[in-house]
KEMAR-403746 format. One record per residue (C-alpha): z, x, y; residue in three letters. Coordinates in pm, 1 decimal, decimal comma. Layout:
% KEMAR-403746
node up: Z&east: X&north: Y&rest: ALA
...
//
This chain:
% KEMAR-403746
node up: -898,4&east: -895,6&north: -327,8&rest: UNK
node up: -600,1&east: -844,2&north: -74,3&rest: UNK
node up: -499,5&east: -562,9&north: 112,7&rest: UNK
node up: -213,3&east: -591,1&north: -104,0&rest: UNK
node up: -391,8&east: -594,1&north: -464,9&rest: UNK
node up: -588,1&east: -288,8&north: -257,9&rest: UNK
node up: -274,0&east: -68,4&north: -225,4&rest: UNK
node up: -133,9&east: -197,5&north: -559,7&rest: UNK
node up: -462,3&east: -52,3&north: -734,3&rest: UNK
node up: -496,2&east: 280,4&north: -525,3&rest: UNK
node up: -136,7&east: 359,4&north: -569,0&rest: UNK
node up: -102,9&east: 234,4&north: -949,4&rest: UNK
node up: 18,3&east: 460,9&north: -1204,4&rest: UNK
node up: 62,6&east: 775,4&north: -931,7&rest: UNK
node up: 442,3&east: 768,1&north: -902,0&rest: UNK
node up: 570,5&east: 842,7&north: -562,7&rest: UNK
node up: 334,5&east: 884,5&north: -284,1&rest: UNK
node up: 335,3&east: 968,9&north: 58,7&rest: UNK
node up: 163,7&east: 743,2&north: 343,9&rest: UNK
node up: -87,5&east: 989,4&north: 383,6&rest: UNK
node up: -188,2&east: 1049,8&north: 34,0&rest: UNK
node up: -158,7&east: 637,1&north: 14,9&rest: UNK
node up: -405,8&east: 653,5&north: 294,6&rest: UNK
node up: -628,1&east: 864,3&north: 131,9&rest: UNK
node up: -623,2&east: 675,2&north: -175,9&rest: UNK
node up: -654,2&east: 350,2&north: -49,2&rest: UNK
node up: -964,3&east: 483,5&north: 138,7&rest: UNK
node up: -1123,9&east: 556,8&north: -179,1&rest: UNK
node up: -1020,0&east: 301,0&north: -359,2&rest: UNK
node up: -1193,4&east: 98,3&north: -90,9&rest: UNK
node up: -1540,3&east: 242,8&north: -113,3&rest: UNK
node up: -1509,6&east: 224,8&north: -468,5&rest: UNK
node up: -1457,6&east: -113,5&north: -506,5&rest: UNK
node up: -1679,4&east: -214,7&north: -142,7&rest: UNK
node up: -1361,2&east: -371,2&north: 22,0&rest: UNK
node up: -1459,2&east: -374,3&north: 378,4&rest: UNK
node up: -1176,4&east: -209,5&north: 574,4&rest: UNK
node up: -1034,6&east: -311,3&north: 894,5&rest: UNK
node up: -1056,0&east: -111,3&north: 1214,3&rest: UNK
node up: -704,7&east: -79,7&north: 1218,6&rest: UNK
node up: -665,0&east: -49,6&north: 848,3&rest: UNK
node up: -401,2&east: 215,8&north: 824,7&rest: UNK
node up: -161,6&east: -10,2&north: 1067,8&rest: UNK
node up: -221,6&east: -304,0&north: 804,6&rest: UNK
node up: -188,4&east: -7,7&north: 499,6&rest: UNK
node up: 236,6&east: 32,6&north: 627,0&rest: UNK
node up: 207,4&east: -340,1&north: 716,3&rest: UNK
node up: 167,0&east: -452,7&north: 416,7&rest: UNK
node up: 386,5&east: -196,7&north: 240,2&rest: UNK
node up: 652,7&east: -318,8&north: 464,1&rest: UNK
node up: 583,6&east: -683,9&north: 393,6&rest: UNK
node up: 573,3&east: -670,8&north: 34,3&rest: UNK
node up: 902,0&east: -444,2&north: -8,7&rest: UNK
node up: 1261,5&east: -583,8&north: -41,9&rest: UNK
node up: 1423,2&east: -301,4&north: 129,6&rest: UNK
node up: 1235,8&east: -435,0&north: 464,1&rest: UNK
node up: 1352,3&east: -706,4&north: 707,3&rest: UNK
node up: 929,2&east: -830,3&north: 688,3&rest: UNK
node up: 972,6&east: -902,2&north: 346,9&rest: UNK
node up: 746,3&east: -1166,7&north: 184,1&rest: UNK
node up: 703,9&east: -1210,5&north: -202,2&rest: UNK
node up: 516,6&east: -1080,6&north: -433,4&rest: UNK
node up: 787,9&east: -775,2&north: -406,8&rest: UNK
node up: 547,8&east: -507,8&north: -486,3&rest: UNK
node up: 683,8&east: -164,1&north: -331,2&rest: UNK
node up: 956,7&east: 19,6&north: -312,2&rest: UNK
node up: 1058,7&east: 261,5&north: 37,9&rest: UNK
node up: 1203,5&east: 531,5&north: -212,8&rest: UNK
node up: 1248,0&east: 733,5&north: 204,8&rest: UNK
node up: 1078,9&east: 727,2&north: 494,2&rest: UNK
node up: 758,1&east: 726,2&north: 438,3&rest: UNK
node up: 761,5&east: 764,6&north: 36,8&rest: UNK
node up: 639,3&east: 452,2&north: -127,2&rest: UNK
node up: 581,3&east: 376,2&north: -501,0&rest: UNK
node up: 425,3&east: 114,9&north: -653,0&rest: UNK
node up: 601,2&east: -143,0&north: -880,5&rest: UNK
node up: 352,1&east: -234,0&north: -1125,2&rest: UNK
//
């Protein structure tokens, strides 16, 4: 699993979400499923947002988030 397919599962099905309650989820959603986190994981958390949302200059497919605001994300699965 990817950090990506990580946030993709923690956020799925919860609508909009803040980047603290996506940090909160992802967290669990980590333990749950024994991903090993990175020291710096909440950096790579809005990294990887970032990277996998059209709306941002770091965009790389798969396009799987959308920046509804600043710091409001939702998932597009």
């Amino acid at each position: 699993m990817t950090y990506a397919g990580l946030i993709a599962m923690a956020m799925s099905g919860r609508g909009r979400m803040t980047t603290d309650q996506i940090y909160s989820r992802v967290w669990h959603t980590a333990r749950r499923e024994k991903f090993p986190l990175s020291f710096h994981w909440r950096a790579t958390t809005r990294n990887t947002l970032q990277r996998h949302s059209r709306q941002s200059p770091k965009f790389v497919e798969p396009n799987l988030f959308i920046q509804r605001e600043h710091g409001v994300w939702e998932c597009r699965r």
